[in-house]
PQR file of N, CA, C, O and H, with PARSE charges and radii, in Angstrom:
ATOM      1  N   UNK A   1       0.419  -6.156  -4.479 -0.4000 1.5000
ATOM      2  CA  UNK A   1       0.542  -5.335  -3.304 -0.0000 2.0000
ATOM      3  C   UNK A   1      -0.440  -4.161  -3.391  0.5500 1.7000
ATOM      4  O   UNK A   1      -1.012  -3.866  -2.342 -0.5500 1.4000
ATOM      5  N   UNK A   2      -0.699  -3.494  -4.422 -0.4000 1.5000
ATOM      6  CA  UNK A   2      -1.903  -2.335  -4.734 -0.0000 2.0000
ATOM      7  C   UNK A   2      -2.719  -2.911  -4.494  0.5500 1.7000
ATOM      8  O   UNK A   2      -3.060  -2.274  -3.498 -0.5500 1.4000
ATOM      9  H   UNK A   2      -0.234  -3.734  -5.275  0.4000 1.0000
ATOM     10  N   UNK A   3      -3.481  -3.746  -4.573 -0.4000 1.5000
ATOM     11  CA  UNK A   3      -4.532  -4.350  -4.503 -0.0000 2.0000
ATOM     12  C   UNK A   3      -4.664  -4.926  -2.928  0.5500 1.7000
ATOM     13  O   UNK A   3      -5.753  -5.419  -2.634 -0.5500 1.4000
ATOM     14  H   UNK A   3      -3.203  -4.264  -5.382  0.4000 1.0000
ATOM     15  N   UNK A   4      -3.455  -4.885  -1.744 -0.4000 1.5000
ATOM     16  CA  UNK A   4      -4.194  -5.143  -0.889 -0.0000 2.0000
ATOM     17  C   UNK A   4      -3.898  -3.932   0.405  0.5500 1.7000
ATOM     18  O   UNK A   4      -3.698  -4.037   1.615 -0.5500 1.4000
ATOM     19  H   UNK A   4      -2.571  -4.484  -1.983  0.4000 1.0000
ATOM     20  N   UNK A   5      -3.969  -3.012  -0.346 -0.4000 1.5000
ATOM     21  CA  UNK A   5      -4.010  -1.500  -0.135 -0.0000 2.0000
ATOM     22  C   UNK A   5      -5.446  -0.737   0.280  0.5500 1.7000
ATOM     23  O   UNK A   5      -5.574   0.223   1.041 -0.5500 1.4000
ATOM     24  H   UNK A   5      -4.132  -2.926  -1.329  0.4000 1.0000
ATOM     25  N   UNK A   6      -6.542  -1.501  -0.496 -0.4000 1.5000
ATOM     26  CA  UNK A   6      -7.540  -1.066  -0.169 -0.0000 2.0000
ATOM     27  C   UNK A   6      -8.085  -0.672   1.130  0.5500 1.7000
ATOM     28  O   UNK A   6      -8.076  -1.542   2.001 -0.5500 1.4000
ATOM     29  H   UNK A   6      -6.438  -2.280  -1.113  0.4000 1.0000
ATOM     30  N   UNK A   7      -8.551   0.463   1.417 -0.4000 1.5000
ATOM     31  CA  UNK A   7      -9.180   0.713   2.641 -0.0000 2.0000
ATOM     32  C   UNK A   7      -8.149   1.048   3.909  0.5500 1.7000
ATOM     33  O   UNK A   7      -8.327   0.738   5.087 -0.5500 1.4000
ATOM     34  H   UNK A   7      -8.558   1.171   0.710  0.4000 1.0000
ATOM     35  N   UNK A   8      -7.049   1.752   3.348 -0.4000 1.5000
ATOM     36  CA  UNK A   8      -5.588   2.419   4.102 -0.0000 2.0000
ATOM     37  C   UNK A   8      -5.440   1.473   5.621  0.5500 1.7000
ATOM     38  O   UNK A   8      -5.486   1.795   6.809 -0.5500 1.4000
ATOM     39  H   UNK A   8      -6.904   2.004   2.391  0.4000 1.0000
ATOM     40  N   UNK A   9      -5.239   0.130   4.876 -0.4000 1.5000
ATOM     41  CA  UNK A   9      -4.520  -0.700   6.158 -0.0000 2.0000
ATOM     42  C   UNK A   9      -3.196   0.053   6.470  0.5500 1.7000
ATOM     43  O   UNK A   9      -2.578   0.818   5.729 -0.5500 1.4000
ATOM     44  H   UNK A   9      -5.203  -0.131   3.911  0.4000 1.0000
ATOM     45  N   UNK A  10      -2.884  -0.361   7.815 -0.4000 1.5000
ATOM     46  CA  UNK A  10      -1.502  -0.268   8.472 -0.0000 2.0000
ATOM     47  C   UNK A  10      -0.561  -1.208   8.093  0.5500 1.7000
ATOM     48  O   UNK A  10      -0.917  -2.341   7.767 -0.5500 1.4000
ATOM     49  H   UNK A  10      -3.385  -0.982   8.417  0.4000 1.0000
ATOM     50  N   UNK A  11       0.898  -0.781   8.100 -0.4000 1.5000
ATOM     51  CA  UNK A  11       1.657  -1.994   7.455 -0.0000 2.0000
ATOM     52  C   UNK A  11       1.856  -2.878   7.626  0.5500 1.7000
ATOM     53  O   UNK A  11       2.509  -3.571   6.845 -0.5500 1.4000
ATOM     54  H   UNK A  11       1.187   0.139   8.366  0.4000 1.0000
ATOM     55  N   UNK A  12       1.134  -3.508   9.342 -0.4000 1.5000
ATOM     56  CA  UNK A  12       0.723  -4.762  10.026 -0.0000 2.0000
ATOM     57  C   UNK A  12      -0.349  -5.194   9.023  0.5500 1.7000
ATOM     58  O   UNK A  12       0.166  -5.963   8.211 -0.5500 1.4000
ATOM     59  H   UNK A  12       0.605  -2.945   9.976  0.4000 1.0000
ATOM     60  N   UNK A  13      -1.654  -4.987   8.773 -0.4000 1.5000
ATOM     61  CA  UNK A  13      -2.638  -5.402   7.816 -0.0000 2.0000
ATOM     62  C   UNK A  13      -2.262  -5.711   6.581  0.5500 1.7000
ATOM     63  O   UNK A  13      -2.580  -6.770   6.041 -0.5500 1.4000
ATOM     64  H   UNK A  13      -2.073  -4.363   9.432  0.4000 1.0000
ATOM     65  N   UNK A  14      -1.277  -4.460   5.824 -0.4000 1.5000
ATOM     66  CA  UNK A  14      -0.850  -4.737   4.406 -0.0000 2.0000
ATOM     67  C   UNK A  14      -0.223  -5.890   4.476  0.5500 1.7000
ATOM     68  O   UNK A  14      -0.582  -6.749   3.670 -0.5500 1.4000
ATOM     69  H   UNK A  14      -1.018  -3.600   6.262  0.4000 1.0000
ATOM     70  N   UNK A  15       0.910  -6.235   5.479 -0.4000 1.5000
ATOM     71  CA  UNK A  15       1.831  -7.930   5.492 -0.0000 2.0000
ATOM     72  C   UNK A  15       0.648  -8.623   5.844  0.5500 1.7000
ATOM     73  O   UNK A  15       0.501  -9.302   4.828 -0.5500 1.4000
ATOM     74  H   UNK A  15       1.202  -5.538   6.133  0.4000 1.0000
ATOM     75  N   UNK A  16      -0.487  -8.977   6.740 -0.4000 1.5000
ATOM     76  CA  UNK A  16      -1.354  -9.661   6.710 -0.0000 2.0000
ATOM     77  C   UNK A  16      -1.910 -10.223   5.100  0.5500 1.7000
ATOM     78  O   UNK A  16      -1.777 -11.368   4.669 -0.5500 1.4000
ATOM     79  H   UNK A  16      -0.367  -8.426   7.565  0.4000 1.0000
ATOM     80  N   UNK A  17      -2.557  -9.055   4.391 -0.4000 1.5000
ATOM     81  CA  UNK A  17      -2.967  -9.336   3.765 -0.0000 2.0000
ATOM     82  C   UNK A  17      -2.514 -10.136   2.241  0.5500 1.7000
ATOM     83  O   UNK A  17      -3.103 -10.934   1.513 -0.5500 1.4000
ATOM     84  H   UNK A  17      -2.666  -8.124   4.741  0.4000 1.0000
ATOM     85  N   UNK A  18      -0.879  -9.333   2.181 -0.4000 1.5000
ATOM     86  CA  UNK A  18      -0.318  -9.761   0.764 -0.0000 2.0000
ATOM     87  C   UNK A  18       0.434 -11.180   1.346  0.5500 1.7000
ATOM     88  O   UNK A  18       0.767 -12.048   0.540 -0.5500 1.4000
ATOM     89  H   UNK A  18      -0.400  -8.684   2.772  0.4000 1.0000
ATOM     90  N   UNK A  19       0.676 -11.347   2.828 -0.4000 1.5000
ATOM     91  CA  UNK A  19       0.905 -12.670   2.744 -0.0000 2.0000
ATOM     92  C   UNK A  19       2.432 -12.559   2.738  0.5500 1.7000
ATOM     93  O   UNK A  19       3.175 -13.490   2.428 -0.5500 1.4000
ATOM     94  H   UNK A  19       0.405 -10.642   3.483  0.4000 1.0000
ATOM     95  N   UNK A  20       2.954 -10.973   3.220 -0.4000 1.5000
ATOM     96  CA  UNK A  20       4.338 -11.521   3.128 -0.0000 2.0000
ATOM     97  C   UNK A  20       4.721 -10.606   4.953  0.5500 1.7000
ATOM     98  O   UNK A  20       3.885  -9.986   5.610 -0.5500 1.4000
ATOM     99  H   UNK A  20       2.350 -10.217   3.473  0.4000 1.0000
ATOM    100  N   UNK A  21       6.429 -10.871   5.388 -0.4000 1.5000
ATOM    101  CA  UNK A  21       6.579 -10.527   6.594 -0.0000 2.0000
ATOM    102  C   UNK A  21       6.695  -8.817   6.564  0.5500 1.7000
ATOM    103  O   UNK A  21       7.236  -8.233   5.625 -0.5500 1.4000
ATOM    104  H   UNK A  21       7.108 -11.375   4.854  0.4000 1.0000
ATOM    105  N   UNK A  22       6.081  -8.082   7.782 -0.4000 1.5000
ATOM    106  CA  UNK A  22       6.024  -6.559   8.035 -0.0000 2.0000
ATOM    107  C   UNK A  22       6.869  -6.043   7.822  0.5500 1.7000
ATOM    108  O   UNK A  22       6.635  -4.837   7.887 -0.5500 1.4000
ATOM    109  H   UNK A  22       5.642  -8.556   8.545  0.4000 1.0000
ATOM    110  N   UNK A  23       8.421  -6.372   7.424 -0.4000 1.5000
ATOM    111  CA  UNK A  23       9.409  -6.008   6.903 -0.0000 2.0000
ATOM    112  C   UNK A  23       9.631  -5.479   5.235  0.5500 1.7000
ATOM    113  O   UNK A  23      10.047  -4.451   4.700 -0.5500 1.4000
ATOM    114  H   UNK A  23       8.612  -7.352   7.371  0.4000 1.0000
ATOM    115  N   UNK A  24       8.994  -7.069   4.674 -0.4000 1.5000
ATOM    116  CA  UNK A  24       8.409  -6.727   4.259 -0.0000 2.0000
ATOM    117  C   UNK A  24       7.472  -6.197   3.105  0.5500 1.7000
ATOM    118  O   UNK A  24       7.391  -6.190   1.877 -0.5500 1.4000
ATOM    119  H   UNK A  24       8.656  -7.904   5.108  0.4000 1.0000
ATOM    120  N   UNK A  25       6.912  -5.827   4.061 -0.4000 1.5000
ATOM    121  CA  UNK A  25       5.294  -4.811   3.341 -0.0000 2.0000
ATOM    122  C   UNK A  25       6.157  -3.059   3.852  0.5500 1.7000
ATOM    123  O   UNK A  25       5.967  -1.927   3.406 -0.5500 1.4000
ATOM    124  H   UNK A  25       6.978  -5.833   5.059  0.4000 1.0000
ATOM    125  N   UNK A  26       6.732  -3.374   4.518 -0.4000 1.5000
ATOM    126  CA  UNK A  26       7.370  -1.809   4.538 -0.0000 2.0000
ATOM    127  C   UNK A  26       8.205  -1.517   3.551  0.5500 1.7000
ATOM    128  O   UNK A  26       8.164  -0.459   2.923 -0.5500 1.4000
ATOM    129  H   UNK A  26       6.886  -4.293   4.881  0.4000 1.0000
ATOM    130  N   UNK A  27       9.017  -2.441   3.355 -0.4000 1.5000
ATOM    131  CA  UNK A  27      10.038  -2.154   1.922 -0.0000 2.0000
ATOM    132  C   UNK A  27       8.827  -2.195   0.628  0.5500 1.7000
ATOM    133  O   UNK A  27       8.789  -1.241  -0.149 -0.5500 1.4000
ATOM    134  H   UNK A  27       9.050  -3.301   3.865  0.4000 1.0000
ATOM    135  N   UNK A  28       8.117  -3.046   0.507 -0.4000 1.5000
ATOM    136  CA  UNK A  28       7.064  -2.510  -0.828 -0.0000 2.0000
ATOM    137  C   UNK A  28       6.334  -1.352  -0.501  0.5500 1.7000
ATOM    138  O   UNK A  28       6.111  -0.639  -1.480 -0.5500 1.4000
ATOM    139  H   UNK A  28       8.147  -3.821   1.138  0.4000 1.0000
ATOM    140  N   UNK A  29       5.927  -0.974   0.494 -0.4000 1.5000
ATOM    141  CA  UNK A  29       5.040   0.657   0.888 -0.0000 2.0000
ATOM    142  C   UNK A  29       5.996   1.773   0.417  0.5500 1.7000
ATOM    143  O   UNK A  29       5.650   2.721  -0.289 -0.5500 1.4000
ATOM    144  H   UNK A  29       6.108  -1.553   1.289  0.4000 1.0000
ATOM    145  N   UNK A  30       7.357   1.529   0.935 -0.4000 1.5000
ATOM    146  CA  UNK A  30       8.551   2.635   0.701 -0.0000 2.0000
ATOM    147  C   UNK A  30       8.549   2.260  -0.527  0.5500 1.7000
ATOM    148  O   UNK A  30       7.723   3.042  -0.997 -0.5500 1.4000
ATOM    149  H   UNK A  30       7.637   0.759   1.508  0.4000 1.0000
ATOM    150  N   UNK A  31       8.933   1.541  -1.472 -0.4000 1.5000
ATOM    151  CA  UNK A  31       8.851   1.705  -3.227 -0.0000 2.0000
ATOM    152  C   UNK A  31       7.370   2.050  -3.827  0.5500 1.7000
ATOM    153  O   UNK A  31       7.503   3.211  -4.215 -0.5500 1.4000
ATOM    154  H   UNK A  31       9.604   0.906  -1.090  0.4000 1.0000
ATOM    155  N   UNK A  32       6.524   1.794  -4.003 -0.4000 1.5000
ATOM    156  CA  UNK A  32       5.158   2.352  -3.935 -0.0000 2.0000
ATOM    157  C   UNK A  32       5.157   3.709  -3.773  0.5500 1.7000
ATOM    158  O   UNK A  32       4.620   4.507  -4.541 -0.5500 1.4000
ATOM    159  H   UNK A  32       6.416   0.851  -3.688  0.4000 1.0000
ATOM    160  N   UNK A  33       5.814   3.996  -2.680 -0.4000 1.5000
ATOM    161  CA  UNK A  33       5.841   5.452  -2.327 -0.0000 2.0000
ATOM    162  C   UNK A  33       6.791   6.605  -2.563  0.5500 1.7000
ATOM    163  O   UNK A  33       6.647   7.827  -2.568 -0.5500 1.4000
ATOM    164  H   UNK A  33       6.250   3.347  -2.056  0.4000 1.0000
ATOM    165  N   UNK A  34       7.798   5.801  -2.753 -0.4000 1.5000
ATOM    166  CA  UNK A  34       8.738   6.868  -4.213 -0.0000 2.0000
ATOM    167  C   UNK A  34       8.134   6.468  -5.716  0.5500 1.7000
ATOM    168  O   UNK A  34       8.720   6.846  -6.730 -0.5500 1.4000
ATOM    169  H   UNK A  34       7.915   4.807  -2.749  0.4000 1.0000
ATOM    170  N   UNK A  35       7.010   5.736  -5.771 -0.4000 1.5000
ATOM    171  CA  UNK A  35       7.263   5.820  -7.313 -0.0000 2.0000
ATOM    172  C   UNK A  35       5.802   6.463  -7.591  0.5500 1.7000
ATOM    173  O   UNK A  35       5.142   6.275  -8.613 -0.5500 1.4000
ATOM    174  H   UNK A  35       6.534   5.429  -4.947  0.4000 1.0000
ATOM    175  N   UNK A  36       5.310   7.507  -6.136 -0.4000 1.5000
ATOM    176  CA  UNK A  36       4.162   7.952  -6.202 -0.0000 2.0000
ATOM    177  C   UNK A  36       2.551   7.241  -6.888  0.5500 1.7000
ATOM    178  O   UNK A  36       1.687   7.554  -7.706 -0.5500 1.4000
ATOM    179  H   UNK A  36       5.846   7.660  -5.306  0.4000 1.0000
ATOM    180  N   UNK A  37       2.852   6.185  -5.991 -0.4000 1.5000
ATOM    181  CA  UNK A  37       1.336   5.207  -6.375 -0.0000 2.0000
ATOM    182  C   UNK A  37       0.776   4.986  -4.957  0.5500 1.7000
ATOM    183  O   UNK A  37      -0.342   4.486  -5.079 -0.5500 1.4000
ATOM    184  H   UNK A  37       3.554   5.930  -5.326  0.4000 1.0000
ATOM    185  N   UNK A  38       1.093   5.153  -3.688 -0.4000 1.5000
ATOM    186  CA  UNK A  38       0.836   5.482  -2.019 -0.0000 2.0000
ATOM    187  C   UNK A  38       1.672   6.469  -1.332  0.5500 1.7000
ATOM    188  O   UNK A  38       2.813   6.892  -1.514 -0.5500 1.4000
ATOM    189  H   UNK A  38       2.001   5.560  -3.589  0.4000 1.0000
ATOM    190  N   UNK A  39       0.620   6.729  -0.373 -0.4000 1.5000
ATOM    191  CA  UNK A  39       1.056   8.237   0.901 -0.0000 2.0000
ATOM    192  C   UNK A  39       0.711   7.108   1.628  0.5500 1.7000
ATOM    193  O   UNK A  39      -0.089   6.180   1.511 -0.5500 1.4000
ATOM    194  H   UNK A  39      -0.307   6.385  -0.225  0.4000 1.0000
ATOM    195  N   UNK A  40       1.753   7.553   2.593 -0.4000 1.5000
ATOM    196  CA  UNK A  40       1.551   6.786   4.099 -0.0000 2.0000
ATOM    197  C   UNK A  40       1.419   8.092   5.264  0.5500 1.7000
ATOM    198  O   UNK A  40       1.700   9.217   4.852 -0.5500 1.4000
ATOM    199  H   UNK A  40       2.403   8.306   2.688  0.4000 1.0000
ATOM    200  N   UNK A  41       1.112   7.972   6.296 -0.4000 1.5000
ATOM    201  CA  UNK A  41       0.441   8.970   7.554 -0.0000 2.0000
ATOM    202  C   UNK A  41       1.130   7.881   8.740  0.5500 1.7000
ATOM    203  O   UNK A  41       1.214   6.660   8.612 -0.5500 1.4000
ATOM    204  H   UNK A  41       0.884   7.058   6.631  0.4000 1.0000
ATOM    205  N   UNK A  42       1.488   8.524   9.662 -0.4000 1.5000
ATOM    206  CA  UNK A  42       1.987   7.786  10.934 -0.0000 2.0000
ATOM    207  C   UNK A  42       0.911   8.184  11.839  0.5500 1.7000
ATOM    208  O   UNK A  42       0.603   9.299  12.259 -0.5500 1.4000
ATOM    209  H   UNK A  42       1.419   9.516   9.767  0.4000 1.0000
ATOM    210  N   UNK A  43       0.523   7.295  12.001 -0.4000 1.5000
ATOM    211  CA  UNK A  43      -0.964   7.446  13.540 -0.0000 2.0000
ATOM    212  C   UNK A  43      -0.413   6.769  14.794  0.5500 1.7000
ATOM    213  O   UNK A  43      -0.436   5.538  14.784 -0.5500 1.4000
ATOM    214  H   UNK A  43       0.773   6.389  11.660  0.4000 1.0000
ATOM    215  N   UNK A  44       0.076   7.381  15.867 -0.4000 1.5000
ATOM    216  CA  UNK A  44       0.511   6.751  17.077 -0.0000 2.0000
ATOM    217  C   UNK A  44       1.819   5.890  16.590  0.5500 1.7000
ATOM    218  O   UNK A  44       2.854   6.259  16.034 -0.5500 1.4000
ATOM    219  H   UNK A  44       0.095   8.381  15.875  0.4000 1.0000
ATOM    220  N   UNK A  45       1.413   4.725  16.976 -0.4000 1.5000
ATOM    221  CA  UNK A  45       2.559   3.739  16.698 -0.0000 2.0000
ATOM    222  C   UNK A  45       2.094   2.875  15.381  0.5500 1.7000
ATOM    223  O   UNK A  45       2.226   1.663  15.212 -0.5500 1.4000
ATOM    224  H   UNK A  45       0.572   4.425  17.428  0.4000 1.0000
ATOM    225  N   UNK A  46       1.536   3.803  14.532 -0.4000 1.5000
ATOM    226  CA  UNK A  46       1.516   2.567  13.157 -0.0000 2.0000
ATOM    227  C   UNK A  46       1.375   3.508  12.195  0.5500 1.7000
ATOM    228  O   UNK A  46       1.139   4.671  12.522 -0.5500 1.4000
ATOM    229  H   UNK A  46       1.429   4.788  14.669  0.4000 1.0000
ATOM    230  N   UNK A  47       1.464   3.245  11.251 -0.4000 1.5000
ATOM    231  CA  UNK A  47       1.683   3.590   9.780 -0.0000 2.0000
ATOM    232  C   UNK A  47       0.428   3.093   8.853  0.5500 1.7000
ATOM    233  O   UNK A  47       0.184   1.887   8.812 -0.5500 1.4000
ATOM    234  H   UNK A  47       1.656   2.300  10.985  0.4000 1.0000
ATOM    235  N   UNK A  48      -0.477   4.147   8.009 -0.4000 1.5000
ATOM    236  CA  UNK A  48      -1.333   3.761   7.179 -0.0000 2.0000
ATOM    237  C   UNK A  48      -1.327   4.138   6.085  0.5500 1.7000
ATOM    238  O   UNK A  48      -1.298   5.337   5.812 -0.5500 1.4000
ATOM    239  H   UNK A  48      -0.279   5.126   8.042  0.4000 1.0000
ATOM    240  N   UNK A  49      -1.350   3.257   5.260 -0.4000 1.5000
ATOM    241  CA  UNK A  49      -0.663   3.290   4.067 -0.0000 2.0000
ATOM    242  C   UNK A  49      -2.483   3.739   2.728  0.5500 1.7000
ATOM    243  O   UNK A  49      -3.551   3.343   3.195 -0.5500 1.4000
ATOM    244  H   UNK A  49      -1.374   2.283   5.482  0.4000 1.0000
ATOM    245  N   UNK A  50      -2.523   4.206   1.834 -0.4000 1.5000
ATOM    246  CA  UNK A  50      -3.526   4.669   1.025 -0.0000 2.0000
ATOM    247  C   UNK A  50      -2.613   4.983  -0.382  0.5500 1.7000
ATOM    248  O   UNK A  50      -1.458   5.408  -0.343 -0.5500 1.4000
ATOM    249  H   UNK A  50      -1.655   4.528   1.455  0.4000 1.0000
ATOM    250  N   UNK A  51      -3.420   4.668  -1.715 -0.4000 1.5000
ATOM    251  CA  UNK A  51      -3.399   4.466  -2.906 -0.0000 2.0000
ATOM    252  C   UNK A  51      -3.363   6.254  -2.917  0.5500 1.7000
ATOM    253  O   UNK A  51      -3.848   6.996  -2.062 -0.5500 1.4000
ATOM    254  H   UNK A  51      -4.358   4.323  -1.746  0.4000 1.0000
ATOM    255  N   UNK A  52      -2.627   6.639  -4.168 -0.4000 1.5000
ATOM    256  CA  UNK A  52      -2.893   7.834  -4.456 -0.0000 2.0000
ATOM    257  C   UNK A  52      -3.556   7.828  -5.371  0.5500 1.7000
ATOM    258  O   UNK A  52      -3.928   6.663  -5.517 -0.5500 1.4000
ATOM    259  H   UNK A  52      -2.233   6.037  -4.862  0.4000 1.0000
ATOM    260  N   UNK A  53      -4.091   8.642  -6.369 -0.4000 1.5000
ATOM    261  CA  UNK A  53      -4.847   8.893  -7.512 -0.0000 2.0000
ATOM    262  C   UNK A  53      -4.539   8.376  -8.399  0.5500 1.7000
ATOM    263  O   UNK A  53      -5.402   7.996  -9.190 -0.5500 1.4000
ATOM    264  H   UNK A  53      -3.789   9.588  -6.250  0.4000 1.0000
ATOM    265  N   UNK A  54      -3.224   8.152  -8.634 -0.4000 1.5000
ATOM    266  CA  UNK A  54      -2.277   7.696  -9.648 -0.0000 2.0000
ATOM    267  C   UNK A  54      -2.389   6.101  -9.315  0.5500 1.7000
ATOM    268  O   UNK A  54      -2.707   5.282 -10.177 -0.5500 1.4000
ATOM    269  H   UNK A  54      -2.523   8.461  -7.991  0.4000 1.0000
ATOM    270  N   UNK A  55      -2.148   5.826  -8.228 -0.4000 1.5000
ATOM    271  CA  UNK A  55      -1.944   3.902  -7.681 -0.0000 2.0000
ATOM    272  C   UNK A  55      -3.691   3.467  -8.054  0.5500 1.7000
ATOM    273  O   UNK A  55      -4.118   2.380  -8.441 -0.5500 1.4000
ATOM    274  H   UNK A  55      -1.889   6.492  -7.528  0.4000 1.0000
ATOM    275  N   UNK A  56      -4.378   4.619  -7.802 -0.4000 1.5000
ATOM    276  CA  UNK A  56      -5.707   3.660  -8.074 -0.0000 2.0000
ATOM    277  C   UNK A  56      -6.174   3.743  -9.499  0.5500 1.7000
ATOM    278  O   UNK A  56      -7.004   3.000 -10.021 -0.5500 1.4000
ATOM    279  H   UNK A  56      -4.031   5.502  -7.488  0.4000 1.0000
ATOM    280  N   UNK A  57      -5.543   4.729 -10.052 -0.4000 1.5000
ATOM    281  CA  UNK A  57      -5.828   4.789 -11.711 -0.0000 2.0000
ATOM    282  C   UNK A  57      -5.218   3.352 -12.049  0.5500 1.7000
ATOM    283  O   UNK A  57      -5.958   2.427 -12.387 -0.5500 1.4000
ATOM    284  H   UNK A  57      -4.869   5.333  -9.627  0.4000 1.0000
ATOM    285  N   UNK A  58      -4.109   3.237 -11.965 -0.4000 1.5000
ATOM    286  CA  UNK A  58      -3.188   1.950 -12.200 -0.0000 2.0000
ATOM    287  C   UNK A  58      -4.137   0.715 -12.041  0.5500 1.7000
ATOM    288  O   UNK A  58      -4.391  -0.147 -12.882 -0.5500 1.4000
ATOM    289  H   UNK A  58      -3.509   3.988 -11.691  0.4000 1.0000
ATOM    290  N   UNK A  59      -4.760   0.881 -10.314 -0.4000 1.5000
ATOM    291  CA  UNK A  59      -4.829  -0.506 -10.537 -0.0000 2.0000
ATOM    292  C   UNK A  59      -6.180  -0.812 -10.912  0.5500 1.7000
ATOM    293  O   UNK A  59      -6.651  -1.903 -11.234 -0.5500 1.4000
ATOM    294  H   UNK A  59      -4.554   1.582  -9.631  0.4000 1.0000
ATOM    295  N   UNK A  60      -6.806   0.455 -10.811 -0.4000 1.5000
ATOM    296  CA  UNK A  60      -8.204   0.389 -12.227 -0.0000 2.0000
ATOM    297  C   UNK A  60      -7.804  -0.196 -13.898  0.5500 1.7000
ATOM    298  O   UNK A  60      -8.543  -0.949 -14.533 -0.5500 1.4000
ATOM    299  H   UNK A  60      -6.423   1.341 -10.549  0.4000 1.0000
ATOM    300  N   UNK A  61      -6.890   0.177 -14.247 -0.4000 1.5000
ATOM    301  CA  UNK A  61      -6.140   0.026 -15.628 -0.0000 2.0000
ATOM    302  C   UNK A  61      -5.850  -1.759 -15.654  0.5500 1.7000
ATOM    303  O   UNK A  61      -6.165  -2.525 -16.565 -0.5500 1.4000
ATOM    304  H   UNK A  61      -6.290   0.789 -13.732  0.4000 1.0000
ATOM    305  N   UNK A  62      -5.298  -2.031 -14.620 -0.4000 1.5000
ATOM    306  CA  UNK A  62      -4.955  -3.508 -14.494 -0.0000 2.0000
ATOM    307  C   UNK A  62      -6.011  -4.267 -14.288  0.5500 1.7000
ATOM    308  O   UNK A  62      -6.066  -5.443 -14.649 -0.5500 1.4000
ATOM    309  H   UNK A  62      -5.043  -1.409 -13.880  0.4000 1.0000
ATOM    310  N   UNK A  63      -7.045  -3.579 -13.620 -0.4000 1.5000
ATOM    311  CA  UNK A  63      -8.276  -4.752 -13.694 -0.0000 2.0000
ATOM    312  C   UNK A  63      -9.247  -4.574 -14.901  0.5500 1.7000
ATOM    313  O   UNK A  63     -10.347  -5.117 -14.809 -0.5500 1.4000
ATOM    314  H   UNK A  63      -7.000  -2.624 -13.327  0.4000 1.0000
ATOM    315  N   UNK A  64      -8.996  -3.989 -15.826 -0.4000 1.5000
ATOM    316  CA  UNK A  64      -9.699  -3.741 -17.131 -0.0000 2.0000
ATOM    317  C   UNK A  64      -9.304  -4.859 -18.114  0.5500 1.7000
ATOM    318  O   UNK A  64     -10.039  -5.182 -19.047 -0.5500 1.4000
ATOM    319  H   UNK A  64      -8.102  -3.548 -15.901  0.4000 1.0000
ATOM    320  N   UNK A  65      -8.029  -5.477 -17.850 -0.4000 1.5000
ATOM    321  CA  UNK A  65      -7.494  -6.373 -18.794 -0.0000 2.0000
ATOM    322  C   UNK A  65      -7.932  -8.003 -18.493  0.5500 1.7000
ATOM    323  O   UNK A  65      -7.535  -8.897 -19.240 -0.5500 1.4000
ATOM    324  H   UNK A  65      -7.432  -5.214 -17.092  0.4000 1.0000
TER
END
C-alpha cells in the first residue's frame, strides 16, 4: 500500500492502484495514518493521501533489501 502512494493519489487512485475496493484503501490510509507513515488533505470532494517523511524513509528501507 506505501508503495502505491506515490505522487499523493486520491483514495479513488490509491484503490485503483493497490487493486483493492475504495473502502478499502480508506481503511488502509486511516491505519497508515495513525501509525504516522501518511497525511491526507481533503480537496473538494476527494481525499489525497501523501507519504510522510517517516512512510518514505520506510519504504526506502524496504527497497534496500
Amino acid at each position: 500500500m506505501l508503495q502505491a502512494l506515490g505522487g499523493d493519489p486520491t483514495t479513488t487512485e490509491l484503490a485503483r492502484r493497490a487493486g483493492v475496493s475504495l473502502s478499502s484503501a480508506s481503511e488502509h490510509a486511516a491505519v497508515l495514518r495513525g501509525a504516522g507513515l501518511v497525511s491526507s488533505v481533503r480537496q473538494s470532494n476527494a481525499v489525497r493521501h501523501a507519504l510522510t517523511p517517516l512512510g518514505s524513509a520506510l519504504l526506502r528501507e524496504d527497497g534496500d533489501r
